[in-house]
Every structure is written in C-alpha cells, then in structure tokens.
N, C-alpha and C positions, 0 to 999 in steps of 0.2 A: 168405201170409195176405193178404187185399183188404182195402184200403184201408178205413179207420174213413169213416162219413158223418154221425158223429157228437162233439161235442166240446163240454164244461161247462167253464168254468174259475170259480174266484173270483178276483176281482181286487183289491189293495190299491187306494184311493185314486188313488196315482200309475199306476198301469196301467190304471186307469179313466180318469182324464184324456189318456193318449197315444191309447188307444182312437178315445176320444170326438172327439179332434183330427181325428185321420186317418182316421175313419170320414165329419166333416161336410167334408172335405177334399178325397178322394180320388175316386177316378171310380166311384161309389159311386149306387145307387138309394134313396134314402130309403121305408120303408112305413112302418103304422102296426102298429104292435105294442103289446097293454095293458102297464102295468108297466115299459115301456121307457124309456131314454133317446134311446138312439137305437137304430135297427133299420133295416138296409140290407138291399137282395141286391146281391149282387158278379158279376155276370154274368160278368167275366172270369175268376172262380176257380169257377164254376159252384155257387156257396153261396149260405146269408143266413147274419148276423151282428146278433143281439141284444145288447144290451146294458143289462141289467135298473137298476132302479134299487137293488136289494138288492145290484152289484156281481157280480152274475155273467153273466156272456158264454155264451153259447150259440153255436154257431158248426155250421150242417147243412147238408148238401148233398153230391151227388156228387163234388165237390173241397173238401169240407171238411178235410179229411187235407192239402191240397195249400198250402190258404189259408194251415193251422196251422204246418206247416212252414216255409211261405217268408216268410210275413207276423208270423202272432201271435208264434211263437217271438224274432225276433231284435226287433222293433222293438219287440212290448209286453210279454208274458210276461220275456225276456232269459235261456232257460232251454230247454235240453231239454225237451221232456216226449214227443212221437210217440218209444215205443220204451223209456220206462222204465217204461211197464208190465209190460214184460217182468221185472222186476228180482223183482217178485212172483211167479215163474213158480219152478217145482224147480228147474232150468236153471240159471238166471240167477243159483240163492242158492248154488249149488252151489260147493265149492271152486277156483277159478281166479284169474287171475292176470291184469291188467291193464295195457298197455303203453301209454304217450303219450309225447306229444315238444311243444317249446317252444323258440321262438327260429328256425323253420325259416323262418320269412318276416322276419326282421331283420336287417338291416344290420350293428346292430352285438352284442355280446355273442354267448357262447356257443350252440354246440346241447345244447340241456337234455335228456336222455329216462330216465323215469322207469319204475318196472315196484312194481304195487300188489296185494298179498293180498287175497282177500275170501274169505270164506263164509255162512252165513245169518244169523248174530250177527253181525258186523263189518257187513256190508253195511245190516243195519238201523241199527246205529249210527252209520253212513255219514251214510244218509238223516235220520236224524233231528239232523247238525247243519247240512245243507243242502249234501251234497257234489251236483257239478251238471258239466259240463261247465266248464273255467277261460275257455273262449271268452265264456259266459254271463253270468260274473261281473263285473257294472260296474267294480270300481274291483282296483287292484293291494292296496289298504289291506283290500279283506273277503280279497281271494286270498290272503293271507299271514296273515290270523286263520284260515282255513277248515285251512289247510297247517299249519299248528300244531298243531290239533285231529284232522287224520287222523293226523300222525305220533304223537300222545297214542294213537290207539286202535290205531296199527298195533304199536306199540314200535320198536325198532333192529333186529330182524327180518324182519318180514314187507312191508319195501318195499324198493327201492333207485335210488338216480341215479346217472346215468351223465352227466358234466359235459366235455364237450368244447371245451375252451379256440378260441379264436381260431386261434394257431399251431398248434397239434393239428388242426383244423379245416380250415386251407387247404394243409397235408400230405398230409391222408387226401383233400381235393375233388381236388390235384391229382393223386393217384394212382391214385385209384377214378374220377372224369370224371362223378359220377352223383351226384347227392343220393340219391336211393330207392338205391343202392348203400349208402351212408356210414347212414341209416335202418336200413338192415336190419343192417347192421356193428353201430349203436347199440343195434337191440331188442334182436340176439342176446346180447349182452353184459349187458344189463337181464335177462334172461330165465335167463339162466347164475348169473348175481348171484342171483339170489331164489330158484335153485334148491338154492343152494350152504347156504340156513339154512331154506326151506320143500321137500325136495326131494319128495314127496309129491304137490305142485301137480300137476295132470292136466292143467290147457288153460289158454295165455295169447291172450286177445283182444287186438288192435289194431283202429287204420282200417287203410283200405286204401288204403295207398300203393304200392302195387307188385307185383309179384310176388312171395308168400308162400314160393315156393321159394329167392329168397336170402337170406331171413332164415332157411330150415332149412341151407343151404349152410352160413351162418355160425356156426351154431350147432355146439358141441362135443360133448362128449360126455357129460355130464350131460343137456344140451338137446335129445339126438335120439328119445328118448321119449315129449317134451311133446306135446301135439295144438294146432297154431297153427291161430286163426281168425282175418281179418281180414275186418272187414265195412264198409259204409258205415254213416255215424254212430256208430259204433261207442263214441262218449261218452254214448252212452243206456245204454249199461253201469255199473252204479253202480263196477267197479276197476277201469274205465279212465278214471274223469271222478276217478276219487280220482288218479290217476297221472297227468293232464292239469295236476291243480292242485299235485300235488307238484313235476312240469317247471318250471311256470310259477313255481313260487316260490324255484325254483333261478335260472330266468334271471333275474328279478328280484333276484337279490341277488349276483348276476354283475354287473349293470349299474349295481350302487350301489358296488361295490365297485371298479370302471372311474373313476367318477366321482371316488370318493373321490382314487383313485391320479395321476387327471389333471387335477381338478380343474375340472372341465368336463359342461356336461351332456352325456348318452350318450339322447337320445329314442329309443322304440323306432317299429319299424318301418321304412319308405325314402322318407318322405315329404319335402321339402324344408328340415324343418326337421332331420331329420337328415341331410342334405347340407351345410348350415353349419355344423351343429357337427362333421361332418368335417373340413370347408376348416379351420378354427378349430387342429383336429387337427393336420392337415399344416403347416399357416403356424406351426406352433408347433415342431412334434418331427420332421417330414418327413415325405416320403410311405410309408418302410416302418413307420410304425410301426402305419399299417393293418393291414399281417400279423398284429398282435398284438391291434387291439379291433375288428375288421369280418372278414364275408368276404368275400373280394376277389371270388371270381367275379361277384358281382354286377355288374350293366352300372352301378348308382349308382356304384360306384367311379369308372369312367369320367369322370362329371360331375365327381365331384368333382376330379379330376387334370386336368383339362381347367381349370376354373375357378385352378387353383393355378399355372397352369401348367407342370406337371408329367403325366408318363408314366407309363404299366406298365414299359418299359424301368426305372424307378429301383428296381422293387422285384426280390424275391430272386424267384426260379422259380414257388414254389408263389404269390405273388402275381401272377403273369403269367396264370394259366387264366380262361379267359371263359365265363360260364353265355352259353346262346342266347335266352332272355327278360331282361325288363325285370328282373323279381326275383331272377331266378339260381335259383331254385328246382327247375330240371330244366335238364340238361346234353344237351344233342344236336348239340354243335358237334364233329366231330372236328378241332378245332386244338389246334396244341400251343407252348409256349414254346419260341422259337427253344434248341436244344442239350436240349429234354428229351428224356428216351426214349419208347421207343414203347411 
C-alpha cells in the first residue's frame, strides 16, 4: 500500500500547544494560511503542516506519512495512529491473537511478555477505552488504569503473561547467548498459554524481532497450527497494543514489588540514575544480588562493578555473560565464562 499524503488530526489544547512550540522553533518555513495559527512547509519531510485555529492539524505532502510517523506521533499526538486504520479493515477485527513484551530494554526488573485476544466486539471495546500502544502512554499511572480495564473486557481467559524473573532471566540469556532467542522462548509460551483456553485462535501477531521461524521452532504442539505474523509496528494492531499494555503493567508491578522488598528505588530503564541505585544495591547486599533484580548481560553492569569496586568474577556463571552493546539487547559476542560449556 503507498504511503498516505494526506493526514487530519484534532488536537486537545495540550497538543496544540507542543505543535505550535515546535513548529515556531524548528527549521520550519512559515506561510500564510486563513484560519491558521500557524502553517509551515517542512522541506526536509517534503510536507506543509497547518495548524487551524479550530485545533486541527492538517499535515500534506509527499512525506506527510513520513513527517507523521517520525515527528507528530511520538512528540505531539503520543500515540499510534499510521496503521490503525487498519483495525477497521475484516482483517484486522478478525479473531487473533496479539503478542508483546516489556522490560526488554531495562536494567532492572523482569522480561514481561504478554499474548492478548481480540475479535470485532472486543477490539471495539478496546478502542473505545483508549487501548494504544503502552510506548504511547505518558504516564505508568494511566498504563495501569488502561490494564485494568483490558483485563475487565478480556476475563481470566482470553489473555496471558508470561513473567520471567531476574534469575530465570540471566539462566535462560546464559544458555540461549541471544535475547531474540529467549523472545521467541517467551512468545511461544504466551502463544501455547492462550491457546490452552482460546484454542480456536487462527493467527498471533507480533513486531518483529527476529526470525519468525524460532518462535514456530519453539512452539509445541498445540502451537504448530497457529499462522505467526510479525510485522513492523506491529502496535498499530488494536491485540497487540492491548498485550504491549498488559506486559507493561506486569513489569511495572515487578518493579514495585523489587522496591517494596529492598527498599530502594528500582528507576526504569539504564540511564545513570539507575546505575546509583545499583551502586546503592551492591554497597548494601553485594554484587550477586544483581543476579536477582537486573540483567547482567548488560555492559551497565560493568559500570556499575567497576564503580563498587567490584568484578563479574564475584558473581555466579549465568552473571558472568556479556551482551556486545551498550544495552545488552542483542548478543553477538561468542564469549563465554571461564569453565562454562559450550
């Protein structure tokens, strides 16, 4: 399908104000437009950009799909929208089954991955209390009202999480060497789960992280029947932005529950401030007790051992594996802890 060159949105107040910022801001043409506040063309995204005074945005051009995606989404809208028009399509309301995950870029707390029902009834009542991608969602306070209200319309049946602790966690990194390994370990499991009480489901969507073939590897035998799609953006799917916010409310309550137990805040992400409250960690309980609320392959660990003055030698095997980025996120180091197997 070619790209939209065309885009309406309405905007609350507060989206009209970040607009209006970063429109007289940004490297930005000013014209004249009736009824506008302001009205730009954007030569670098090849569009123009109105901004009516009724509060709706018009946004045309040959890269107006491109502007929408990389600009209006994350900075003013805060929300999918290229791709959930699809949601209105036969397709889309059709019965399926939605896969996400949570916690894959944090430091500390669990890998959360969740697997969501939908059909044409659910899916509306999705949309209609604002289910959305949980990346979208500003605050952890609405993700955890929104997660309430999908598991209201799903029951105890039609979704499931799959919560992979810490120590479960740097087990399975050091024996799998592959996040998109230990990923596909978690859909299939989510996928097996939901089929176990919806077994009827025809097709579960994901993103795409990987190779689609080792999530059907891992899959059993209930599971080798499903039809697995992974796509990019794949949270423009109204059951897998409801299974994005169920993850997200899993890790979230993983990380309060960390808190609770250590007494200490657990910030998410690997930013510096959760590198103190590592150190904070360690100078308190030691360095393995990382094994149990981070995961180690991350290179942050490093920092943080390094500052403690403290090693990987102190901790146990599966604490020894090193991701080859900065986030740990993908594994391509063939190294291994001194005495592990091959």
């Amino acid at each position: 399908m070619p790209p939209k060159n065309s885009f309406t949105f309405a905007l609350d107040s507060e989206q009209q104000e970040r607009l209006h910022a970063m429109l007289a801001e940004g490297n930005f043409k000013p014209v004249k437009v009736p009824y506008t506040r302001i009205a730009v063309q954007a030569p670098s995204w090849d569009c123009n950009v109105n901004l009516y005074t009724s509060g709706k945005c018009l946004v045309q051009g040959s890269g107006a799909q491109e502007f929408v995606v990389n600009i209006l989404e994350p900075m003013i809208l805060q929300r999918i929208v290229v791709g959930y028009e699809e949601v209105l399509a036969p397709e889309a309301l059709a019965p399926h089954m939605g896969v996400d995950e949570s916690g894959k870029g944090d430091f500390f707390g669990p890998l959360v991955i969740a697997a969501a029902y939908t059909n044409e009834e659910i899916a509306k009542q999705f949309r209609d209390i604002g289910v959305k991608d949980s990346k979208a969602i500003s605050s952890d306070k609405q993700a955890l009202a929104i997660a309430a209200k999908v598991r209201g319309i799903l029951g105890p049946n039609r979704y499931t999480v799959v919560r992979v602790g810490n120590a479960t966690y740097n087990r399975l990194y050091a024996k799998m060497r592959s996040v998109n390994r230990l990923l596909s370990w978690g859909h299939a499991r989510c996928i097996e789960n939901l089929l176990a009480t919806v077994p009827s489901c025809p097709k579960a969507i994901s993103d795409q992280f990987g190779n689609k073939e080792s999530v059907q590897r891992a899959l059993m035998q209930k599971g080798r029947s499903i039809e697995l799609v992974q796509r990019h953006r794949a949270e423009a799917d109204v059951a897998v932005a409801a299974a994005s916010i169920l993850a997200r409310e899993g890790f979230l309550v993983s990380l309060r529950q960390l808190e609770q137990q250590h007494d200490q805040p657990f910030p998410k992400g690997a930013s510096p401030q959760v590198r103190e409250a590592a150190q904070r960690l360690v100078q308190a309980k030691g360095p393995a007790i990382l094994v149990e609320t981070a995961k180690c392959h991350f290179k942050t660990l490093d920092a943080v051992l390094a500052a403690c003055g403290r090693s990987r030698s102190e901790l146990p095997p599966e604490g020894q594996v090193v991701s080859q980025d900065s986030t740990g996120r993908d594994f391509h180091r063939p190294r291994q802890p001194e005495g592990a197997d091959a």
